[in-house]
C-alpha positions in Angstrom: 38.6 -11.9 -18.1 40.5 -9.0 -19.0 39.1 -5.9 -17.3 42.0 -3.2 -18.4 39.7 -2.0 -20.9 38.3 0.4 -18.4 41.1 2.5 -19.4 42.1 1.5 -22.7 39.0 2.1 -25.0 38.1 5.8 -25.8 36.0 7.7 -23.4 32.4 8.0 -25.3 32.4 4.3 -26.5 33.2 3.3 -23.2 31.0 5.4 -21.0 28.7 4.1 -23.6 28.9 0.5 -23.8 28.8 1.0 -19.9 26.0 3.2 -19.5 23.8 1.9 -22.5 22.4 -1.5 -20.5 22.1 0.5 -17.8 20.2 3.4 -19.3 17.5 0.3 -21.3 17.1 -1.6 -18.0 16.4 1.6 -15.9 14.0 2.4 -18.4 12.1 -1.0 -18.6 12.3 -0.7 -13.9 11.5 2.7 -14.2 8.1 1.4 -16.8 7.5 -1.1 -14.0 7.4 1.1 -11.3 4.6 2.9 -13.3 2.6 -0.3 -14.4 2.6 -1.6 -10.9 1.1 2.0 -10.2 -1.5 2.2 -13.1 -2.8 -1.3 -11.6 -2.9 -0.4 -8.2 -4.8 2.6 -9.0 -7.5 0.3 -10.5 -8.2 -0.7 -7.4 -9.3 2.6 -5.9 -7.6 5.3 -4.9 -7.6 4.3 -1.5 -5.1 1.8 -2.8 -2.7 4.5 -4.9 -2.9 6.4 -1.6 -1.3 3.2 0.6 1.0 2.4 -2.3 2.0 6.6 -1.7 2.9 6.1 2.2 4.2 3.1 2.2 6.8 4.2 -0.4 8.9 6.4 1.9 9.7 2.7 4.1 10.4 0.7 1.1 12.4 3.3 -0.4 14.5 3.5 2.4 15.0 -0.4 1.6 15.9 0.2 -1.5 18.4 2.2 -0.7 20.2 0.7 2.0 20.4 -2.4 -0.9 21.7 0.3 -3.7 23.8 2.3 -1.3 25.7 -0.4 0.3 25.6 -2.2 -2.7 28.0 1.0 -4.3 30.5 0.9 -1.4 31.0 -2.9 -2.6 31.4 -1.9 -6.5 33.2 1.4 -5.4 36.0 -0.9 -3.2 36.0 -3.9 -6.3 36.5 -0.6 -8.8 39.7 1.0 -6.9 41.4 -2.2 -6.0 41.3 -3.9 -9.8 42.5 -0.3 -11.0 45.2 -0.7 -8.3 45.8 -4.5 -9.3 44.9 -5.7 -6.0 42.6 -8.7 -6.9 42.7 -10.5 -3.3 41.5 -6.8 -1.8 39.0 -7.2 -4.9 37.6 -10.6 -3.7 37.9 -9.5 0.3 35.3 -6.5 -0.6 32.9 -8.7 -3.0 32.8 -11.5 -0.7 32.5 -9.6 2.9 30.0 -7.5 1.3 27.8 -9.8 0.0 27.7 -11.0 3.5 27.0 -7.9 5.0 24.2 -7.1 3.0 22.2 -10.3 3.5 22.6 -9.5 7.5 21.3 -5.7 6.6 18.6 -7.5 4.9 17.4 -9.9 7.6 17.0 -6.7 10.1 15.2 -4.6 7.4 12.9 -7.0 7.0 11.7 -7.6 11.1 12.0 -3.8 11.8 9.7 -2.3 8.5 7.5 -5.0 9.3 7.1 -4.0 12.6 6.9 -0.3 11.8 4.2 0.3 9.6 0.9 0.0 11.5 2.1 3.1 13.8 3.7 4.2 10.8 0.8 4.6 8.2 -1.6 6.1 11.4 0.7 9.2 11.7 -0.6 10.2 8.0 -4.0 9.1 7.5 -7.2 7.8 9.7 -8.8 6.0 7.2 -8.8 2.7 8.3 -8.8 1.2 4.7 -6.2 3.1 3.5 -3.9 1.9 6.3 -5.6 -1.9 6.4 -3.9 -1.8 2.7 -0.9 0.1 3.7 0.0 -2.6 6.3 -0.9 -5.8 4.2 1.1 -4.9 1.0 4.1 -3.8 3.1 3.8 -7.1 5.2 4.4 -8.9 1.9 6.7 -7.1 0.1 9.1 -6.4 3.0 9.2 -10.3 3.6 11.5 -9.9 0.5 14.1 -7.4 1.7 16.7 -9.8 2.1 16.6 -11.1 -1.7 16.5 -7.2 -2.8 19.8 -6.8 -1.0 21.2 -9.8 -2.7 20.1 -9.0 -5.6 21.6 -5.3 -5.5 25.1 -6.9 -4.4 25.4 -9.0 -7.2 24.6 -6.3 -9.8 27.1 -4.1 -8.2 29.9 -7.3 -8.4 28.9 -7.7 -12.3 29.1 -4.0 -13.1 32.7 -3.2 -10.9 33.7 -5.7 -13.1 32.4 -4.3 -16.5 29.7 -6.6 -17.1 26.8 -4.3 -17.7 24.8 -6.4 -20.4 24.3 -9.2 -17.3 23.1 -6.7 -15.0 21.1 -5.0 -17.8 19.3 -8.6 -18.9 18.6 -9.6 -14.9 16.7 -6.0 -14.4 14.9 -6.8 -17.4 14.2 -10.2 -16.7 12.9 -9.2 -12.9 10.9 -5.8 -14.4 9.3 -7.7 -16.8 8.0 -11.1 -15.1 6.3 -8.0 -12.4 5.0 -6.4 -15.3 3.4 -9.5 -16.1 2.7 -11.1 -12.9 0.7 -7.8 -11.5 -2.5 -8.2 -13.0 -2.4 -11.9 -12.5 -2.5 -11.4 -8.9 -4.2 -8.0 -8.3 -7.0 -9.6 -10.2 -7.1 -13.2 -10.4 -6.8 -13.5 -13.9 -6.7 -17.5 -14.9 -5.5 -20.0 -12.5 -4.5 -17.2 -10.1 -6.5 -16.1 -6.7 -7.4 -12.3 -6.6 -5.4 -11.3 -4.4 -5.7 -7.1 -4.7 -3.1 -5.3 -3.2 -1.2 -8.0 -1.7 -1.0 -9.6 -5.4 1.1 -6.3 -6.1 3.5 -6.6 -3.3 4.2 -10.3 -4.1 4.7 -9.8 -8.1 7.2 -7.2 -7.2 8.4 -9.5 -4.4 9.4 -12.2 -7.3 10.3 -9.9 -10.0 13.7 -9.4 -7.7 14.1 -12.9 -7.1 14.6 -13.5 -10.8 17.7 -11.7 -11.0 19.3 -13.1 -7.8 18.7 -16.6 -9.7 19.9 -15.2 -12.9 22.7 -13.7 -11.3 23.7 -17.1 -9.4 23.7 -18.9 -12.8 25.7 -16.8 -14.6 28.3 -16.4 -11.9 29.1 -20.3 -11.9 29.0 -20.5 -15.6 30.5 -17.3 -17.1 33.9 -16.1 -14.8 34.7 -12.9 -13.7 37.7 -11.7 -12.3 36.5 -11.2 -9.1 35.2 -14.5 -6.7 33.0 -14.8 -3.4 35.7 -17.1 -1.6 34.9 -18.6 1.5 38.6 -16.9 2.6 37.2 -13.7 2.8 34.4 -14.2 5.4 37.2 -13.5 8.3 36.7 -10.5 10.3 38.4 -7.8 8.2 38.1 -4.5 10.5 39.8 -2.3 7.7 37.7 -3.6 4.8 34.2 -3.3 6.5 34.9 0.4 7.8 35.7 1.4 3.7 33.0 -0.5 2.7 30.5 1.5 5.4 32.5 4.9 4.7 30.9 5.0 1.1 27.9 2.6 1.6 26.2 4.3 4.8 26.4 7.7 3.0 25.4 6.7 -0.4 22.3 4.8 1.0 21.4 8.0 3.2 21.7 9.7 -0.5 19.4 7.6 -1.8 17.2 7.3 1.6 16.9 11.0 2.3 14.0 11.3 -0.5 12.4 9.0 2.1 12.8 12.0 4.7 11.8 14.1 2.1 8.4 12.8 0.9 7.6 12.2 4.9 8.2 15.7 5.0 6.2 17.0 2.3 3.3 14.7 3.2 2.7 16.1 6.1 2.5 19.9 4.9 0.2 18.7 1.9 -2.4 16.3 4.0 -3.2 19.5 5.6 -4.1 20.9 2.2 -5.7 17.5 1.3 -5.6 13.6 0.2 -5.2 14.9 -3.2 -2.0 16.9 -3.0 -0.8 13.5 -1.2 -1.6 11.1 -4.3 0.3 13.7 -6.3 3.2 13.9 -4.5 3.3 9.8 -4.7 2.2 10.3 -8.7 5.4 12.6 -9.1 7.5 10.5 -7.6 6.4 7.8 -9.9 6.9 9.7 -13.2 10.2 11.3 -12.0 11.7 7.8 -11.9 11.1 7.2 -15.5 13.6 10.3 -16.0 15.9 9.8 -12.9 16.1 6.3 -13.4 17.7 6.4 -17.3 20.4 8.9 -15.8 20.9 6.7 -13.0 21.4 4.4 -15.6 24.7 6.2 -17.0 25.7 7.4 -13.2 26.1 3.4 -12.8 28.0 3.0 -15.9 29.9 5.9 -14.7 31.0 4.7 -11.3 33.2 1.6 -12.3 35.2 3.4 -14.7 35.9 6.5 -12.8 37.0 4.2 -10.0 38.9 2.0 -12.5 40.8 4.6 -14.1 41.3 6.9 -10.7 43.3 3.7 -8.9 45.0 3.5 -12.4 46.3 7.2 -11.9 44.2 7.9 -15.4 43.7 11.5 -13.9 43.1 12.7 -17.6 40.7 10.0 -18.5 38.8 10.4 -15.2 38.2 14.3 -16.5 36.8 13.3 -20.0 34.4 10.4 -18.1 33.2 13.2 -15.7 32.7 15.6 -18.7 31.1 13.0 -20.9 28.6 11.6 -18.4 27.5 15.3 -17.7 26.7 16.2 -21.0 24.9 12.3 -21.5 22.6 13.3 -18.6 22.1 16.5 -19.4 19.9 15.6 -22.8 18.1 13.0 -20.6 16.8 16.1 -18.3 16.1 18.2 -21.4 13.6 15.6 -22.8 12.2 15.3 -19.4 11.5 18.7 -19.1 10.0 18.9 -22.6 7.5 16.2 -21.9 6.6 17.6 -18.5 5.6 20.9 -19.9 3.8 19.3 -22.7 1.8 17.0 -21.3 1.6 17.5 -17.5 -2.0 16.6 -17.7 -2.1 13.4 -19.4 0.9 12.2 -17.3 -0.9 12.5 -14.1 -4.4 11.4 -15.6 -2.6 8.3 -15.9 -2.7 7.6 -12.6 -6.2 9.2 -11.6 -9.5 10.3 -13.1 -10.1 12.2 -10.1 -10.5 15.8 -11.8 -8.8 17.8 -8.7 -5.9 15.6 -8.6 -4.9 16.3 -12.6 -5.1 19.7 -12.1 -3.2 19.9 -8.8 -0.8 17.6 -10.6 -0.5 19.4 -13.8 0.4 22.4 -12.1 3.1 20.8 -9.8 4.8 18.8 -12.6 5.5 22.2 -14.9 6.9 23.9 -11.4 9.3 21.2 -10.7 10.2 20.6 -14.2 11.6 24.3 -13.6 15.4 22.4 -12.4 15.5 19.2 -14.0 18.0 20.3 -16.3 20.1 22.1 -13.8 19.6 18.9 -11.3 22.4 17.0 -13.5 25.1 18.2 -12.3 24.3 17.2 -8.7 23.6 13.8 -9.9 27.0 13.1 -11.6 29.0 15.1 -9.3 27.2 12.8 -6.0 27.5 9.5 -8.8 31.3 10.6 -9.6 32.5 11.1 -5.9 30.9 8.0 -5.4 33.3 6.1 -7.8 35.9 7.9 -6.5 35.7 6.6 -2.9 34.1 10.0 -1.3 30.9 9.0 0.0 31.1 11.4 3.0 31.3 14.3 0.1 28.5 12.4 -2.1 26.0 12.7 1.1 27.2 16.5 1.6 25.5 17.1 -2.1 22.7 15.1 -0.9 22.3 16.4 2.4 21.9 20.6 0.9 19.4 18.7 -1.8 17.0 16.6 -0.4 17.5 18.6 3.6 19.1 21.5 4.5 17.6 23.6 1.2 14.4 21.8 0.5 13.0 21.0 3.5 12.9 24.8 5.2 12.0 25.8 1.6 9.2 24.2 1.4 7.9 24.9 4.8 8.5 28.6 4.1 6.6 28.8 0.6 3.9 26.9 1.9 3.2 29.5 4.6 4.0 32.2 2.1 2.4 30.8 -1.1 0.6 28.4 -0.3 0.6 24.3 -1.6 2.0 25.3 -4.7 5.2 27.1 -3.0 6.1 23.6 -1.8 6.5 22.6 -6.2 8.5 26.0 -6.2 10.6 24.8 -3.4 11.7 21.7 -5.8 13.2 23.6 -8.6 15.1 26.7 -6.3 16.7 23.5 -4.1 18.0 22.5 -8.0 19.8 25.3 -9.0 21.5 25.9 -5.2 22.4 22.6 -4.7 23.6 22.7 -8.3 26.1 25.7 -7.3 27.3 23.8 -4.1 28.2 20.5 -5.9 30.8 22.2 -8.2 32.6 23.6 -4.9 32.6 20.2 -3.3 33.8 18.4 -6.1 36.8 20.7 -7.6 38.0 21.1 -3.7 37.3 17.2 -2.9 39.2 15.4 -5.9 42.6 15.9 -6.4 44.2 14.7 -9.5 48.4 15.6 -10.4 
């Protein structure tokens, strides 16, 4: 397969045709993130309030899979624009391998974690009891999420976004439709409760790791897993950890972050806690679509900046900007519209839709301005800078936030830790434009 398109077809068609199947199956994850919610919350709220804590741990999974996952596609990117296909097949294959041994050690350390973990937030006994059984099943799965991420990243360093696009789907929507077949023994199926929501999502990412295997042996791609390239290869695992250890601490920081916040707001009470998880919840069905064009973005920076492309890798930084930048402008629309209805999705509990209400139209506040830290972190990224990418990352979800938030909330009170959100936003958004017009040089 031909893969010099990267930096032959004209920017906006390109970065669209990349983006695009990104952007739809972000959307339909992002849709079952919030499903998987809604039916956990029909539980009780006991249960939304486990699925809350326990989503710090298993999104520190998820982003070890993603963030490793983009040092494997950043590597394939650079070495294809460079025509280096052996280098190519030496990162796929060595990676792929990596992240199944990262997976196998997630897996026996959350595991172990949780029960101490869940106690340091709450002292309900139930909340924890179902903290500790839907993270005992749901872990059990982290080395098939970290497959599964690898082989995305493979199909999409290579160009083939409509594979990755119809795997997502295929894995979102089996969850969607397993969920309520196992939280409540609908049919054939046992009620299971909570631990019918950790295995639904459990084999909603198996399905693309199958789907992904299939299409790999059927449909070629220019780069192979050869058996070769399992050798000890010093030089390729250190590049491969250089932007994969700091774009998973990107990605795992709001992990730090919502530990953080969670214990300021449980002193406030269990409500502003169930919010905080509720926000994070909606905010993916925004982030996720511009995550969506970030990924279609990475392959073809890379691509064209190992090419020496320097004016194409200008007009792809440009264009994804101003792609992302409508995204966060609908966002912020709908926040401010219907705050209220957004979070009474999620809970009829009258304090908790008007704690919510108010903290979605404070945050909303730096949505827009939040863009250009996302596709200045995605762009360095694609570029091979991960130590810059975590920089961005470190000011956003750490240095800024964090003391923010503990200041306002002393000052103002629980809504100065919302506040705190959209004044990290426009900071952050300052010191990504430094970092990236003194990190990438282009002749």
């Amino acid at each position: 397969m031909n893969d010099t398109f990267m930096k032959e077809k004209p920017i906006f068609p390109l970065l669209t045709s990349m983006a695009l199947p990104m952007v739809i199956s972000m959307l339909v994850s992002s849709l079952y993130n919030i499903v998987d919610s809604l039916f956990v919350a029909r539980i009780s709220e006991e249960a939304m309030t486990a699925l809350s804590l326990v989503y710090p741990v298993q999104n520190l999974i998820n982003a070890i899979a993603i963030g490793f996952s983009i040092g494997i596609s950043s590597m394939i990117s650079l070495h294809l624009g460079a025509g280096n296909r052996d280098r190519a097949d030496t990162a796929a294959t060595l990676g792929m391998a990596m992240s199944i041994l990262h997976g196998i050690i997630a897996s026996i350390v959350s595991i172990a974690i949780m029960p101490s973990f869940l106690a340091r937030f709450t002292t309900d006994e139930t909340v924890i009891a179902m903290g500790v059984t839907y993270s005992r099943v749901a872990f059990m799965f982290a080395v098939i999420i970290m497959a599964a991420m690898s082989f995305e990243k493979i199909f999409q360093a290579v160009g083939r976004m409509k594979i990755t696009m119809i795997g997502l789907m295929a894995g979102s929507v089996c969850n969607i439709i397993l969920d309520p077949l196992l939280i409540f023994g609908i049919g054939p199926f046992p009620e299971m409760g909570i631990a019918g929501a950790a295995l639904a999502t459990g084999i909603g990412q198996l399905v693309p790791v199958v789907f992904y295997i299939i299409v790999y042996f059927v449909s070629p791609i220019p780069v192979k897993l050869r058996r070769s390239c399992l050798r000890p290869d010093g030089k390729m695992a250190l590049q491969l950890y250089s932007i994969g250890v700091p774009a998973a601490l990107n990605l795992a920081l709001p992990s730090v972050l919502i530990t953080f916040l969670n214990s300021l707001l449980a002193s406030f009470s269990q409500s502003y806690v169930v919010v905080l998880g509720i926000y994070y919840k909606l905010q993916t069905f925004l982030y996720l679509p511009a995550n969506g064009i970030v990924q279609g973005l990475r392959p073809v920076i890379g691509y064209n900046y190992g090419a020496r492309e320097y004016d194409r890798v200008r007009k792809i930084y440009r264009t994804a900007m101003g792609m992302c930048a409508a995204i966060m402008v609908a966002g912020t629309v709908l926040c401010l519209a219907l705050s209220g209805q957004l979070i009474g999705l999620f809970s009829s509990n009258a304090e908790t839709i008007a704690i919510g209400t108010t903290a979605l139209r404070i945050i909303c506040i730096g949505f827009i301005v939040s863009t250009i830290s996302v596709v200045v972190s995605g762009s360095l990224e694609g570029l091979g800078m991960g130590v810059q990418s975590l920089i961005i990352s470190l000011c956003r979800y750490v240095v800024i936030i964090m003391p923010l938030a503990w200041l306002f909330c002393h000052f103002i009170g629980s809504d100065g830790i919302w506040n705190a959100f959209w004044v990290t936003e426009f900071i952050t958004a300052g010191i990504s434009l430094v970092v990236y017009h003194k990190s990438v040089k282009m002749a």
